[in-house]
C-alpha positions in Angstrom: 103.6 207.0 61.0 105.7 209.7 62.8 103.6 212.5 65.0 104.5 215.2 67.0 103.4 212.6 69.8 105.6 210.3 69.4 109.2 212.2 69.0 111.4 212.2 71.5 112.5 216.1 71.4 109.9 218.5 71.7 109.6 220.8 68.5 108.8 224.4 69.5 108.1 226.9 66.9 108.7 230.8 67.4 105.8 233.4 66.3 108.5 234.1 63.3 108.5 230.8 62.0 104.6 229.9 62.0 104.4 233.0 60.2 107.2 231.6 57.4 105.1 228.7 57.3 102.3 231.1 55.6 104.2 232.0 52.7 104.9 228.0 51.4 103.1 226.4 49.1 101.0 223.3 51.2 103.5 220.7 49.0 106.7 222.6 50.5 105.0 222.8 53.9 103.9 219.1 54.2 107.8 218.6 53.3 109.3 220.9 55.6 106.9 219.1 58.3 107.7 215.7 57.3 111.3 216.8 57.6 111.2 218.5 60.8 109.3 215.3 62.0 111.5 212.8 61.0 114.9 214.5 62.2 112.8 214.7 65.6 111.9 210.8 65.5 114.4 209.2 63.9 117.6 212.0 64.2 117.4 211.4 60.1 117.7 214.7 57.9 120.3 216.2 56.1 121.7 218.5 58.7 124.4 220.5 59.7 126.3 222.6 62.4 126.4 226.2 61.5 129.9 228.0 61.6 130.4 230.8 63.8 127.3 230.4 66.0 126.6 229.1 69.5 126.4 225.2 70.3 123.2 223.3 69.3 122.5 226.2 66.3 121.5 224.0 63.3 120.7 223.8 59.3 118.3 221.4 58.1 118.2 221.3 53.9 114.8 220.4 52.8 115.7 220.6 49.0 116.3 224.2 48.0 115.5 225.3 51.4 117.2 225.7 54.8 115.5 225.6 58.2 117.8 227.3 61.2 116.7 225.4 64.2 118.4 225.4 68.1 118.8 222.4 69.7 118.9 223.0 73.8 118.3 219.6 75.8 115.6 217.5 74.3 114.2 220.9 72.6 114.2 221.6 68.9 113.9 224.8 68.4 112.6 226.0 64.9 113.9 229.9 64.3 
């Protein structure tokens, strides 16, 4: 089982982004999570370098949805 303990980048959530997490259904929020978990753990996830935007600025495609995240060091960001 994959927990926030045991990933080796640390996950850090801006005040915009827990407030996103409001508006999903619990089904699409236990799969953004599992997501976000598992490209932590495991670097697994369909993901992608945006275009015209500083290093370490990322997409992650959770079905029909995109999550922008920054990646500094061993620190995830989640925009």
């Amino acid at each position: 089982m994959i927990t926030p303990e045991r990933t080796p980048f640390v996950l850090v959530l801006e005040k915009r982004a827990l407030k996103a997490f409001r508006t999903l259904s619990t089904q699409d929020e236990a799969r953004v999570w599992d997501a976000l978990l598992r490209l932590c753990a495991e670097g697994i996830g369909d993901i992608g370098q945006l275009q015209n935007e500083p290093t370490g600025s990322l997409r992650l495609r959770v079905g029909d949805m995109r999550i922008f995240l920054f990646l500094e060091g061993h620190r995830l960001t989640r925009l």
